[in-house]
C-alpha positions as CSV (number, residue, x, y, z in Angstrom):
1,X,-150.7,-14.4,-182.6
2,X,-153.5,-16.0,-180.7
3,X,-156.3,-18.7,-181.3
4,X,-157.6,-18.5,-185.0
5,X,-161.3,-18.1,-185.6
6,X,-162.3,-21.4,-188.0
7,X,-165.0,-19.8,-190.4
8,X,-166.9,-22.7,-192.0
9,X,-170.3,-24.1,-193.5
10,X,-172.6,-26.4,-191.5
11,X,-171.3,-29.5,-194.1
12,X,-167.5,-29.1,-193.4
13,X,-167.8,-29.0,-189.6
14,X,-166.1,-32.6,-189.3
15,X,-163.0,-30.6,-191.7
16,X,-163.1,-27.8,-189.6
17,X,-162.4,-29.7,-186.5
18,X,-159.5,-31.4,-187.8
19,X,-158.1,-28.1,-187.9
20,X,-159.1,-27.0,-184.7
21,X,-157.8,-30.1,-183.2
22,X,-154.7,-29.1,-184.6
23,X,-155.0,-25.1,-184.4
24,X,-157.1,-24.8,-181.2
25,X,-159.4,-22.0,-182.0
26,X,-163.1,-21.6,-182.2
27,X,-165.5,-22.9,-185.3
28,X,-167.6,-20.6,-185.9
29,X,-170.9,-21.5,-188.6
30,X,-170.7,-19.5,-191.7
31,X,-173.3,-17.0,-191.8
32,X,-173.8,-13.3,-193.5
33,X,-172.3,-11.5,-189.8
34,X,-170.1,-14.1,-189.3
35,X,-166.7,-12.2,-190.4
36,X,-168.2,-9.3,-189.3
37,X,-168.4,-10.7,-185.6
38,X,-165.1,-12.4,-185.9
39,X,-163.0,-9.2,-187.5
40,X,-163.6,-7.3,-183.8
41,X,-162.4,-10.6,-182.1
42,X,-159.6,-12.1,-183.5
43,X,-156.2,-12.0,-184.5
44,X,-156.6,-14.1,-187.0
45,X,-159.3,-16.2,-189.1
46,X,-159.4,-19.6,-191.1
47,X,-161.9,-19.4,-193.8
48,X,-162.9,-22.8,-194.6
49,X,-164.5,-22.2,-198.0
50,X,-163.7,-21.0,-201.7
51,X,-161.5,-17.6,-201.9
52,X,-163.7,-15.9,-203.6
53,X,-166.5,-16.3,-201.1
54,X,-164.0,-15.0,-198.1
55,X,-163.0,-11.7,-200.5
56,X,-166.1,-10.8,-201.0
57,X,-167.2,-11.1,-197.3
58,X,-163.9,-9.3,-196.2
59,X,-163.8,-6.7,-198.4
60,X,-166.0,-4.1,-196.8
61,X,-164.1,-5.1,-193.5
62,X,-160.9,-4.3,-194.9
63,X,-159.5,-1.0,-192.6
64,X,-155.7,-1.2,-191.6
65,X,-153.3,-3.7,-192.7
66,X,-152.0,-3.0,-189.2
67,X,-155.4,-3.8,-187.3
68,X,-157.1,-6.1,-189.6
69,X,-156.9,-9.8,-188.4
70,X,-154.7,-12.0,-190.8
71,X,-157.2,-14.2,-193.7
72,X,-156.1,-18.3,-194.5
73,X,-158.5,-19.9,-197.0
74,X,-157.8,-23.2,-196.7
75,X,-159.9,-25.3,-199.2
76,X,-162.2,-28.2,-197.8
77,X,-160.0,-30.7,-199.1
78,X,-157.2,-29.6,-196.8
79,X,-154.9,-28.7,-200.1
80,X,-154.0,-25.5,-199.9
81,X,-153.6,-23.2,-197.3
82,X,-153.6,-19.2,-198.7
83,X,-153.2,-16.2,-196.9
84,X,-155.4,-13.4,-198.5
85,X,-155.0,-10.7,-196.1
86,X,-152.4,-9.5,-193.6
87,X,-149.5,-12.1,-195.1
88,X,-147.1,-10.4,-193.1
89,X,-149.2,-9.8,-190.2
90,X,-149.4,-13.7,-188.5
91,X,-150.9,-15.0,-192.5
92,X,-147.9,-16.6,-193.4
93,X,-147.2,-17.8,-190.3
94,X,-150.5,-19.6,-189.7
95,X,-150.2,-21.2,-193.2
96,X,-146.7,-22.8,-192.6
97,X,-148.7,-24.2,-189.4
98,X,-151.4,-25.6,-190.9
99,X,-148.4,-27.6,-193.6
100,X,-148.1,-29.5,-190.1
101,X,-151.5,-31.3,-191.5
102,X,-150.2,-31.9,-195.1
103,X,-151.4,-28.8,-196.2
104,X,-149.6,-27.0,-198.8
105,X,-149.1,-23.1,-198.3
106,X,-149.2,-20.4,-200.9
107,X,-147.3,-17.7,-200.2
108,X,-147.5,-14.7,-202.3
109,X,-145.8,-11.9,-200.4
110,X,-143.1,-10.5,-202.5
111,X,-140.4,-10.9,-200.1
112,X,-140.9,-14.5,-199.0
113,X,-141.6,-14.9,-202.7
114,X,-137.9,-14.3,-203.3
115,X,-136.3,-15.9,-200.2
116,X,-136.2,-12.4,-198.2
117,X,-136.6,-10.8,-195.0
118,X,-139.4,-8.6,-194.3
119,X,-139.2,-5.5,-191.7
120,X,-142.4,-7.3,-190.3
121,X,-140.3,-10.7,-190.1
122,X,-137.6,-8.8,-188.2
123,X,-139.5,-6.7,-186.2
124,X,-141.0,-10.6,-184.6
125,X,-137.3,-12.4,-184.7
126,X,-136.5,-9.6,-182.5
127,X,-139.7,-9.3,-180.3
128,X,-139.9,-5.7,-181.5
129,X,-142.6,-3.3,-182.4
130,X,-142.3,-1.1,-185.4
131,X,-142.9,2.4,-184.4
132,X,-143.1,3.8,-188.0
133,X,-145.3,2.0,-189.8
134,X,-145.2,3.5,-192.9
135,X,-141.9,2.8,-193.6
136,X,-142.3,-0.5,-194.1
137,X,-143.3,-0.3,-198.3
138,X,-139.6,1.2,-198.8
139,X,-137.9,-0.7,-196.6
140,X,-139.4,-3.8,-198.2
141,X,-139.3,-2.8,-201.6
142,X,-135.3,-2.2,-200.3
143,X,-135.4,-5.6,-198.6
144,X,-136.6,-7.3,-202.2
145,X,-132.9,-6.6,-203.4
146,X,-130.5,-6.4,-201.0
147,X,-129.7,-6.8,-197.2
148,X,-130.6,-3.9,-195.1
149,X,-128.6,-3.2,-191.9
150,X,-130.3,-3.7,-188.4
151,X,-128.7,-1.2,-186.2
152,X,-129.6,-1.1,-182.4
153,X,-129.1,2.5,-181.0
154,X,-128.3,2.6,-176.8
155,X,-129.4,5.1,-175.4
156,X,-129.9,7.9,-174.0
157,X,-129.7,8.9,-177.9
158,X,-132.4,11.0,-179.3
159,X,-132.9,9.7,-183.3
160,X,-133.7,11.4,-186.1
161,X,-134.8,9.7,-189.5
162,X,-135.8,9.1,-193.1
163,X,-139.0,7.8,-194.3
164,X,-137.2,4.7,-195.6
165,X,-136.0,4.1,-192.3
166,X,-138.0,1.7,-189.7
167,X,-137.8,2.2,-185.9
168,X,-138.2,-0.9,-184.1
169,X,-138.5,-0.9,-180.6
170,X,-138.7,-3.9,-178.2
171,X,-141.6,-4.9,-176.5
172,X,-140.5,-4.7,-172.7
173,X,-143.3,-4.9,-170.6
174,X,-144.7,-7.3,-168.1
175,X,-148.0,-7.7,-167.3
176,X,-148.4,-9.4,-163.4
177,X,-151.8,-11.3,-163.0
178,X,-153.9,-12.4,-160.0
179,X,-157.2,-13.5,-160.1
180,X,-159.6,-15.2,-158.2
181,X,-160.1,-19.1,-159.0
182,X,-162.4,-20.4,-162.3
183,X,-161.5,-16.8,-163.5
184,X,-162.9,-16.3,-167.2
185,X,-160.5,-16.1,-170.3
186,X,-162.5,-13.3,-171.6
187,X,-162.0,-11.7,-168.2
188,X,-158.8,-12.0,-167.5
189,X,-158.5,-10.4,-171.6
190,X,-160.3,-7.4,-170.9
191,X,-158.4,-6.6,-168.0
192,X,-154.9,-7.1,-169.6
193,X,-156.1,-4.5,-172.2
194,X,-157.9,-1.9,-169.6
195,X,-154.6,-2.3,-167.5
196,X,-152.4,-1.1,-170.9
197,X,-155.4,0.7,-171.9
198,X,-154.0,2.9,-168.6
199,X,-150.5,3.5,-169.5
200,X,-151.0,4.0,-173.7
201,X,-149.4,0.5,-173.8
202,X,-151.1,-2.2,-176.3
203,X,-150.6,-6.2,-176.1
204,X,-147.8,-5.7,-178.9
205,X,-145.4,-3.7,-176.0
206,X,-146.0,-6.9,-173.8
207,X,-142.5,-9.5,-173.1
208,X,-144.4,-11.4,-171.0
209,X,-147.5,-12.2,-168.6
210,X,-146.5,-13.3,-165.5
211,X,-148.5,-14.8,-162.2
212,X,-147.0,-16.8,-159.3
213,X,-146.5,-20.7,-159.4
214,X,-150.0,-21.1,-157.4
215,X,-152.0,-20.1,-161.0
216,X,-150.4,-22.5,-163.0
217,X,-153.6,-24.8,-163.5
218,X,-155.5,-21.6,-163.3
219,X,-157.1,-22.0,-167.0
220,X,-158.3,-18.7,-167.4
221,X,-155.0,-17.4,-167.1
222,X,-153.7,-20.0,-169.7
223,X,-156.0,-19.4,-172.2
224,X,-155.8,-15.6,-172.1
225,X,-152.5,-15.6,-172.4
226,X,-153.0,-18.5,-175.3
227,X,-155.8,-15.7,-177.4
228,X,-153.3,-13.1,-176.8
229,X,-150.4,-15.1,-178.7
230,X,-148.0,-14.3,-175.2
231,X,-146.1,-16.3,-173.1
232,X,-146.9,-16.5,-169.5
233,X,-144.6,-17.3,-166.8
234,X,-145.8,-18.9,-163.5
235,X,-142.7,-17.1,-160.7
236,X,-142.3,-20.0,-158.2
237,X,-143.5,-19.3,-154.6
238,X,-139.9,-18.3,-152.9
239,X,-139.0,-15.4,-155.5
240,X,-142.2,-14.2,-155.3
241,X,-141.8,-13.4,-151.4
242,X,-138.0,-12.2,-152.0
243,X,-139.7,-8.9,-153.7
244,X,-141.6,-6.3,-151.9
245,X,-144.9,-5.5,-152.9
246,X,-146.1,-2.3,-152.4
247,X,-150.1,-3.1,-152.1
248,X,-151.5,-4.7,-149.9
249,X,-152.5,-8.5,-151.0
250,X,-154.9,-11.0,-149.9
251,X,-152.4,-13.7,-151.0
252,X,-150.9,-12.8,-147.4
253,X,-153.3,-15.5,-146.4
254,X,-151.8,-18.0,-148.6
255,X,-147.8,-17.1,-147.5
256,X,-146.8,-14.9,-150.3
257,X,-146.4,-10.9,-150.7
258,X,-148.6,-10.6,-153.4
259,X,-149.3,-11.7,-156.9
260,X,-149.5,-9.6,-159.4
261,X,-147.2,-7.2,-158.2
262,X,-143.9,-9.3,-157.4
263,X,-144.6,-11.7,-160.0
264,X,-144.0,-8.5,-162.9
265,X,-141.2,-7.1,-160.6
266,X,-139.6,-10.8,-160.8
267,X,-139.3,-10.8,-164.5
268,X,-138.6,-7.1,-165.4
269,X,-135.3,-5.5,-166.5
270,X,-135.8,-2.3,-165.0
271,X,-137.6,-3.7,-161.2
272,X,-139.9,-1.2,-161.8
273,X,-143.6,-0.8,-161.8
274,X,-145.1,1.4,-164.1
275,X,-148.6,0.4,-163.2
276,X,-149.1,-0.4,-159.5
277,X,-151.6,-3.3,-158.4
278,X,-155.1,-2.3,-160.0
279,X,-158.6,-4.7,-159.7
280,X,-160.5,-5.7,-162.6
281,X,-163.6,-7.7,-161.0
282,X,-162.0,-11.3,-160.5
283,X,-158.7,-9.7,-161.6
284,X,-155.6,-7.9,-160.3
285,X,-153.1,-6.2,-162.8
286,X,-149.9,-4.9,-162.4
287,X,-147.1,-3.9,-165.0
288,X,-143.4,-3.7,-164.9
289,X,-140.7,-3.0,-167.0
């Protein structure tokens, strides 16, 4: 789910690196904007202070359970670890990481609560999206009970359902990168998300980022794909000039066909690219499925 955001007062900053040490993440120095700022940014945020001091600061943030970053208040004694927002949203998960310091988590989410399966816990065992969203608050209230079939449908099938039905659909794309070298993190980011941005894609419909073996040590790369919680795949040098690209490529310079293309065509099911090669700045895109 990406680096957390570490939200803490000036007197707990040698706590708060303990946990970014183990985290990675950025510490950010409590102040009245500082969830504000760091609900646009992140997927999820450590709040390194008393619960009730993170509710009240989230609470005129809170939108979408869907969109709003997960919440961990983790006390500054390193005790207890709770999630107090978006529990089945990368919450729960971030606690059960931090019990990797001796923290103890506090899960309160019904179904984990009882030993069960959540759609959301599915839908992320299988690398899936869920397309129907609503659904989720009868299929968990289901879930709290009993065990609720997972059916995959093959297509071509054209399906119609309940409301108490959830639609998950894997997330098959890959996103090619090339960039030019000391890239940025937060530019290789923003054009990831202008690239999807382009086909009505989001990160969640992403398998995997992919570049070719020469940007392995390319940290800009790393660490975007790091923020964005996705695996990124560095295609060695003689698959990548096995595939025709079909833009033209500066890497021609350095023996290969291309980048961003054949490195997307390399790891896609379908060898086909749904966005061709496109420039972002110090960045190339392309997408495949």
């Amino acid at each position: 789910m990406g680096e957390p955001a570490i939200i803490t007062f000036s007197r707990n900053l040698e706590i708060a690196e303990k946990i970014r040490d183990f985290t990675s993440g950025d510490i950010i120095t409590y102040s009245k904007e500082a969830f504000k700022e760091t609900f646009e940014k992140y997927n999820s945020i450590i709040a390194l202070m008393a619960a009730g001091i993170a509710v009240r600061n989230i609470a005129p943030l809170i939108r979408d359970k869907w969109k709003d970053p997960a919440v961990v208040v983790v006390d500054s004694g390193l005790n207890f670890a709770i999630p107090i927002l978006g529990g089945h949203h990368g919450g729960n998960e971030l606690a059960r990481k931090l019990s990797g310091m001796g923290i103890t988590p506090v899960i309160t989410t019904a179904t984990e609560v009882k030993g069960r399966e959540s759609v959301e816990g599915i839908a992320d065992n299988l690398g899936c999206r869920i397309i129907n969203k609503d659904s989720t608050k009868k299929v968990n209230t289901a879930l709290l009970e009993t065990d609720v079939e997972v059916l995959h449908v093959k297509g071509p099938k054209i399906v119609l359902v309940d409301d108490d039905v959830s639609v998950l659909k894997r997330g098959g794309l890959i996103v090619g990168i090339g960039a030019n070298r000391g890239v940025r993190k937060s530019e290789v980011i923003e054009a990831i998300t202008g690239a999807l941005s382009e086909i009505n894609a989001s990160v969640g419909d992403v398998k995997y980022l992919a570049s070719a073996a020469i940007k392995e040590n390319e940290q800009g790369i790393i660490d975007a794909a790091s923020s964005l919680g996705k695996e990124i795949k560095f295609v060695p040098h003689d698959i990548i000039n096995s595939i025709n690209a079909p833009s033209q490529s500066k890497a021609k310079q350095l023996g290969l066909n291309g980048i961003c293309e054949p490195a997307a065509l390399a790891l896609s099911d379908e060898k086909k690219l749904v966005l061709k090669k496109r420039i972002y700045g110090n960045v190339t895109i392309a997408i495949a499925r």
